[in-house]
C-alpha positions as CSV (number, residue, x, y, z in Angstrom):
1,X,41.6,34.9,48.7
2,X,45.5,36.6,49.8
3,X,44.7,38.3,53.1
4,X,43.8,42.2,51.9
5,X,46.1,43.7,54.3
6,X,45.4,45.6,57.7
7,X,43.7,48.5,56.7
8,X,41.7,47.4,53.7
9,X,39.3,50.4,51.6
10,X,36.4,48.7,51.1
11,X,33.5,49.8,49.0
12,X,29.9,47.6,49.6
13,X,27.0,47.7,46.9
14,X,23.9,47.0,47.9
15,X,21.2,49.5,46.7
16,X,18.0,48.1,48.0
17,X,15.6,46.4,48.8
18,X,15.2,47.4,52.7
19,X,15.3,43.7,53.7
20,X,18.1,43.0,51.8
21,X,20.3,46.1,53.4
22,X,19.3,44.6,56.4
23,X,20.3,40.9,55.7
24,X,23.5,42.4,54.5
25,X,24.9,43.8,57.3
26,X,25.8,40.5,59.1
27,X,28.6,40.9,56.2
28,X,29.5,44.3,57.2
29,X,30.0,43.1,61.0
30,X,31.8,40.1,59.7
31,X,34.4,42.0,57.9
32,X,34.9,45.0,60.9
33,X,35.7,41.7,63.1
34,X,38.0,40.9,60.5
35,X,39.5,43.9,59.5
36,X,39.1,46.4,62.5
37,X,40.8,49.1,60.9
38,X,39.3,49.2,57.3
39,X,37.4,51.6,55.6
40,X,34.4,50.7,54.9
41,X,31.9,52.6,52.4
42,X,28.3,52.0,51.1
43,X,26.4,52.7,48.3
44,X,22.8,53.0,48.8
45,X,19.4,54.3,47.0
46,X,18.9,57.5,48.9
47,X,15.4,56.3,50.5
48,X,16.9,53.5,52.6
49,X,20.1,55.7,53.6
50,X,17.8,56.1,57.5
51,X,19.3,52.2,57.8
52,X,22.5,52.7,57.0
53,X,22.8,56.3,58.3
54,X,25.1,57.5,62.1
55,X,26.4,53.7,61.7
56,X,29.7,53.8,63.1
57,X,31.2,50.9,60.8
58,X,30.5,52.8,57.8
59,X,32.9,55.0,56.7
60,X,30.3,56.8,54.5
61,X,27.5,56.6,52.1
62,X,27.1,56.9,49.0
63,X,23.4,57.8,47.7
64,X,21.7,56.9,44.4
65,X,18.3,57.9,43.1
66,X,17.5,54.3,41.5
67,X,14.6,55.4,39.9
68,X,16.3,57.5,37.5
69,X,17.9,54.1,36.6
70,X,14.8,52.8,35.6
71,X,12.4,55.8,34.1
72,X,13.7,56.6,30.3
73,X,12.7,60.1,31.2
74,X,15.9,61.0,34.3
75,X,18.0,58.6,31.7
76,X,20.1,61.5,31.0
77,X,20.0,62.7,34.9
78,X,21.0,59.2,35.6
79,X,23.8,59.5,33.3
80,X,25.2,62.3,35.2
81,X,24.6,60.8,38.2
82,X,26.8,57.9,37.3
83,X,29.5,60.3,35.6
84,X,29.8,62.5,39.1
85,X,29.4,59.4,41.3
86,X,32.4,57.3,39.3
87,X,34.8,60.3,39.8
88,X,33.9,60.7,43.1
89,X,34.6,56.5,43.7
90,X,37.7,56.5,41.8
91,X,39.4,59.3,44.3
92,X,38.8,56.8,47.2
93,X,41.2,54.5,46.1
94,X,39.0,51.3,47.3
95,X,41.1,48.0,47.2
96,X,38.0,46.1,46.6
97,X,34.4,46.3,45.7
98,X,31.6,44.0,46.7
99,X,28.3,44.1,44.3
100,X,25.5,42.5,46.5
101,X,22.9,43.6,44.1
102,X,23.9,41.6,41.1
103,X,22.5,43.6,38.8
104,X,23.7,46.1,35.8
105,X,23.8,49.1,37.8
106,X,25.7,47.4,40.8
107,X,28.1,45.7,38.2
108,X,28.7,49.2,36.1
109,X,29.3,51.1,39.7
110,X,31.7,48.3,40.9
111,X,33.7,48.5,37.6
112,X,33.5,52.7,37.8
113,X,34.7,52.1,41.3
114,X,37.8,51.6,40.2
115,X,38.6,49.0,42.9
116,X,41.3,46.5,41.5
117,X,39.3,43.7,42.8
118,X,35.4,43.3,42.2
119,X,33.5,40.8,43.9
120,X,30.5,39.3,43.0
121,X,27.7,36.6,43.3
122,X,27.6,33.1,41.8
123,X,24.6,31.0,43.0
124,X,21.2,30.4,42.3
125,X,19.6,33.5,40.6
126,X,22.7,36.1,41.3
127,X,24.2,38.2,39.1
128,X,21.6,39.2,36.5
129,X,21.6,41.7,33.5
130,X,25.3,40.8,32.8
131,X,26.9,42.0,36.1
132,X,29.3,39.5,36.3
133,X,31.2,41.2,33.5
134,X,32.5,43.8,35.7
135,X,33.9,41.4,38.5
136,X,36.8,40.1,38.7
137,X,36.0,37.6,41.0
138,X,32.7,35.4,41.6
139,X,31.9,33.9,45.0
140,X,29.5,30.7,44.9
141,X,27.1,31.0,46.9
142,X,24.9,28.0,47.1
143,X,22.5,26.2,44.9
144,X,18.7,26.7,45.3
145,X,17.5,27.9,48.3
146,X,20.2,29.7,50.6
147,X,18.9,32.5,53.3
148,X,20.4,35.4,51.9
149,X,22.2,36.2,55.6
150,X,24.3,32.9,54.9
151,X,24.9,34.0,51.1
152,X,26.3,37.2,51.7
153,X,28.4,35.8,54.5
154,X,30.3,33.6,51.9
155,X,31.6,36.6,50.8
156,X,33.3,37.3,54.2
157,X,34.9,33.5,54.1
158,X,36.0,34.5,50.9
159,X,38.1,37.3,52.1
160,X,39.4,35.4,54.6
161,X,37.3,35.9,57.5
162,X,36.2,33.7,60.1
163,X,32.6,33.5,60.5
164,X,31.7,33.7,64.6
165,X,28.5,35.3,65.8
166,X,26.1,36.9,63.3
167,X,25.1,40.6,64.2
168,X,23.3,43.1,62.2
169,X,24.2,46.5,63.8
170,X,21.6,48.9,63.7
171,X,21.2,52.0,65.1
172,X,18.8,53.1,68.1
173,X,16.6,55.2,65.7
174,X,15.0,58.6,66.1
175,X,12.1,58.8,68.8
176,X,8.1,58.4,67.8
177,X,5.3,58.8,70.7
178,X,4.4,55.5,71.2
179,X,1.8,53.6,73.5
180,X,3.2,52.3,77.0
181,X,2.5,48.6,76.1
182,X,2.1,47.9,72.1
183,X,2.4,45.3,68.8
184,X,3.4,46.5,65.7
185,X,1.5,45.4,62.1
186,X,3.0,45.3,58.8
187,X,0.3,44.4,56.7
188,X,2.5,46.1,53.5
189,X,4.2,44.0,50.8
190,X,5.4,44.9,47.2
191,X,4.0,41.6,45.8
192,X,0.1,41.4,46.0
193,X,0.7,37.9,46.8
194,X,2.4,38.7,49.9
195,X,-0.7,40.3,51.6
196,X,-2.5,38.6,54.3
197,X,-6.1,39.7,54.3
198,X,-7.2,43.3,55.3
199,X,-9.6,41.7,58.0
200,X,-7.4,39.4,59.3
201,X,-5.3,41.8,60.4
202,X,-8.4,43.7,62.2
203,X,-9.1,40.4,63.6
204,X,-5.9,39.7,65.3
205,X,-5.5,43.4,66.5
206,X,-8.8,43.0,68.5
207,X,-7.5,39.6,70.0
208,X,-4.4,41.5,70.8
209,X,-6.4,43.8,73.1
210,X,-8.4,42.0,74.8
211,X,-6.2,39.0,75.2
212,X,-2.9,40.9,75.6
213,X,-3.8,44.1,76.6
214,X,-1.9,45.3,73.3
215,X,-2.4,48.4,71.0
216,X,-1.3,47.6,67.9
217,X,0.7,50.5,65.8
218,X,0.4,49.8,62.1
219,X,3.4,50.9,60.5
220,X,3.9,51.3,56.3
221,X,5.4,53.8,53.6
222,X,2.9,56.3,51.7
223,X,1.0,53.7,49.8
224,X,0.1,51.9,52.6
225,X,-1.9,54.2,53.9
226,X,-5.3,53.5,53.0
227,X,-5.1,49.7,53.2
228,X,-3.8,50.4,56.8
229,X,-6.4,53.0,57.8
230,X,-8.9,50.1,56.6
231,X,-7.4,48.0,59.1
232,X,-7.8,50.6,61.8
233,X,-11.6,51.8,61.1
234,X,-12.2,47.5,61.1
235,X,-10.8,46.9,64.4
236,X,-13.0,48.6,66.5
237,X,-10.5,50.9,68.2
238,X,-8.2,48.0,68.2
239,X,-5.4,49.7,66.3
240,X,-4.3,52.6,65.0
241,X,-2.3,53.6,61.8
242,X,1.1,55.4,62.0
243,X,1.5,54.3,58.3
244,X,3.4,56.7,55.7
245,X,4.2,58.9,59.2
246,X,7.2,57.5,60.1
247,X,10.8,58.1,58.9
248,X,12.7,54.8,58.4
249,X,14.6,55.8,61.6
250,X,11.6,56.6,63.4
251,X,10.5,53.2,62.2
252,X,13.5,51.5,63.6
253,X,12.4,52.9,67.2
254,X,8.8,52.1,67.0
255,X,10.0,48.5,66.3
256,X,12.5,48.5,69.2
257,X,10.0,49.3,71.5
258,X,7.4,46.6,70.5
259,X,6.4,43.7,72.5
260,X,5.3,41.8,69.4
261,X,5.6,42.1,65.7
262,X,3.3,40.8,63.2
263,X,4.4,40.8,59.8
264,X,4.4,40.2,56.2
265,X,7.4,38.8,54.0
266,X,8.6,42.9,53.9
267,X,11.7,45.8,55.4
268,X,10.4,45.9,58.8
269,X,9.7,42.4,59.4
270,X,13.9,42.3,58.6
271,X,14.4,45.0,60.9
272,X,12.2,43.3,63.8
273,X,14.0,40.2,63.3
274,X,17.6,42.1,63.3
275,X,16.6,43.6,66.6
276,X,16.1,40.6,68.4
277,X,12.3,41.3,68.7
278,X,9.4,38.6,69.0
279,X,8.3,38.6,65.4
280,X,5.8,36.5,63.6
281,X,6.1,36.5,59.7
282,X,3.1,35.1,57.4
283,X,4.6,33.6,54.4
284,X,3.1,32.5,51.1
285,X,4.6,32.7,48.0
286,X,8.1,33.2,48.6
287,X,10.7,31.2,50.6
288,X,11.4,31.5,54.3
289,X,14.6,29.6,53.5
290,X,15.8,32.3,51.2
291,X,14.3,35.3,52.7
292,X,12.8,34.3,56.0
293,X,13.4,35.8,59.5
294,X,17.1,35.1,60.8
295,X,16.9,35.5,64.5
296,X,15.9,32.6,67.1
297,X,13.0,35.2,68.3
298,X,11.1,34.9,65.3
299,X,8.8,32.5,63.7
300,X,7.4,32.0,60.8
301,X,3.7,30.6,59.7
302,X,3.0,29.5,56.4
303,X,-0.4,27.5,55.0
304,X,1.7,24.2,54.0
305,X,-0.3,24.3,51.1
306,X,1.6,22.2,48.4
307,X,1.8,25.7,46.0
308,X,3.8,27.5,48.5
309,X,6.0,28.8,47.9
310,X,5.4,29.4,44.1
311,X,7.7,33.1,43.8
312,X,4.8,34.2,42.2
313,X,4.1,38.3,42.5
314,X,0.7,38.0,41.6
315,X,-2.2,35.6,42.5
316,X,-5.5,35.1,43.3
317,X,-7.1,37.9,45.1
318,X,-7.0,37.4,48.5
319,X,-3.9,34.3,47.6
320,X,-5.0,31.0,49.1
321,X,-1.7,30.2,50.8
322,X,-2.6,33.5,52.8
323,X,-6.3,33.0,53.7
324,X,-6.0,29.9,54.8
325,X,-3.6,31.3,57.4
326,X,-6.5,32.8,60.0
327,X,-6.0,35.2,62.7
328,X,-7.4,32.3,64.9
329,X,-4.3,30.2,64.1
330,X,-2.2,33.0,64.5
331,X,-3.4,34.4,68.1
332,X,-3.2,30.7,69.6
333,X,1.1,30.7,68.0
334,X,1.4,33.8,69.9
335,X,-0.3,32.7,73.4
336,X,2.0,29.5,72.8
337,X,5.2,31.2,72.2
338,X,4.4,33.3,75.4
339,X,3.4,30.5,76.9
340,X,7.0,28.7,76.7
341,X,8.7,31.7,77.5
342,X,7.1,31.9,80.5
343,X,8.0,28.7,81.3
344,X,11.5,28.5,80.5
């Protein structure tokens, strides 16, 4: 694409999920080492805004309740919303306008935007509802499995960047009491499918203890509270829940201070990985090509069963591709992985 100028207005659109914000800011980094002196700006759903929030590339943000967009009943609230938020867009004067999302919100809000040039995704399941009728451009991205880091980093080739290191700048986060020496559980996943077993995870935090000398912190929103108090009042005294507690920045610290982090396919397992922590993610049904962990510190374990990875939200309760991952299996990894460390 012709180079944008020196001090480009850019506008990035990318909503949610938590993971994906965090995937997406090795683009962000990739276009401030491009164009140091642009303008950068963000739109965001409102309960992910503690990821994005004090970042010093980032101009500022623009939040959205995105479950208006989707209740008929705040239809008309999310009408407003849009009308207030597209007048507010249009006064930036944005040179350009990159929808992440792909979907019919990101596509109207690009268009709204006013931004002469829209930029969108062309790949393997991008660009849903229609989007791509509001761009003016398309970006391929890859056929079938792509890790999302590497998708949205076509983008920055596309605008004429160079591609060096990939960073994903984050900030320090806001300070939770935590134990001296601790591991961090994320037994929390939207897809029931993603979910390793309640007691494994008791398992593994009483191994932790007595092997490692580890507390383990479980960490989780509001409706991950009771499955992670289960945990806790399983493990013996093993762990203890911090779940639905924490404010996404507070999260953000807890994980920076971890020694290890054991995770499902979920935001904080992206967040772990972004921060260059030890993390081990249990994957199932969905890719760890396409979603995985990004950083060299991270590994992931998966069943090898030949149904996995099926993208399937819901299965068998516990999924098989999960139980036959056991917190045996898991424990040895991590004594491995320490292991080699120690030894390099």
């Amino acid at each position: 694409m012709n180079y944008l100028g020196k001090r480009p207005k850019i506008l990035i659109i990318k909503p949610s999920s938590l993971g994906d914000i965090v995937h997406s800011l090795a683009l962000l980094s990739a276009l401030k080492d491009c164009y140091p002196e642009a303008e950068i700006h963000w739109v965001v759903a409102s309960q992910f805004k503690g990821i994005l929030e004090e970042n010093p590339l980032i101009k500022k943000l623009w939040l959205i309740d995105t479950g208006r967009w989707r209740a008929l009943s705040g239809a008309l609230r999310a009408v407003s919303e849009v009308y207030k938020l597209s007048k507010g867009l249009k006064k930036e004067g944005f040179d350009i306008a990159i929808d992440l999302q792909g979907l019919l919100r990101s596509g109207i809000i690009s268009y709204l935007s006013g931004a002469g040039v829209r930029v969108g995704l062309k790949g393997f399941k991008e660009a849903r509802e229609g989007s791509w009728l509001f761009h003016t451009d398309r970006v391929f991205v890859g056929k079938g499995f792509v890790h999302a880091v590497d998708r949205y980093l076509k983008v920055a080739e596309f605008l004429g960047c160079k591609v060096g290191e990939v960073r994903f700048p984050i900030g320090e986060g806001s300070p939770y009491p935590v134990p001296k020496r601790y591991a961090v559980l994320v037994p929390g996943a939207r897809w029931q499918s993603k979910r390793w077993p309640k007691r494994n995870f008791s398992e593994l935090s009483r191994m932790l203890r007595d092997g490692l000398g580890l507390e383990c912190l479980i960490v989780g929103t509001g409706s991950d509270i009771e499955m992670a108090q289960r945990i806790s009042d399983a493990s013996g005294g093993a762990s203890i829940s911090i779940a639905g507690k924490t404010s996404l920045k507070e999260l953000i610290y807890v994980l920076r201070g971890a020694e290890l982090v054991i995770s499902t396919d979920s935001g904080p397992l992206h967040i772990a990985d972004a921060l260059g922590k030890r993390v081990f993610a249990i994957f199932g049904p969905t890719s760890p090509i396409r979603t995985g962990p990004y950083g060299k510190n991270s590994r992931v374990i998966n069943s090898g069963l030949e149904c996995s990875p099926c993208l399937k939200r819901k299965c068998k309760n516990p999924p098989p591709c999960m139980v036959a991952i056991s917190p045996e299996l898991l424990y040895n990894l991590i004594i491995d992985e320490i292991k080699k460390e120690g030894q390099s």
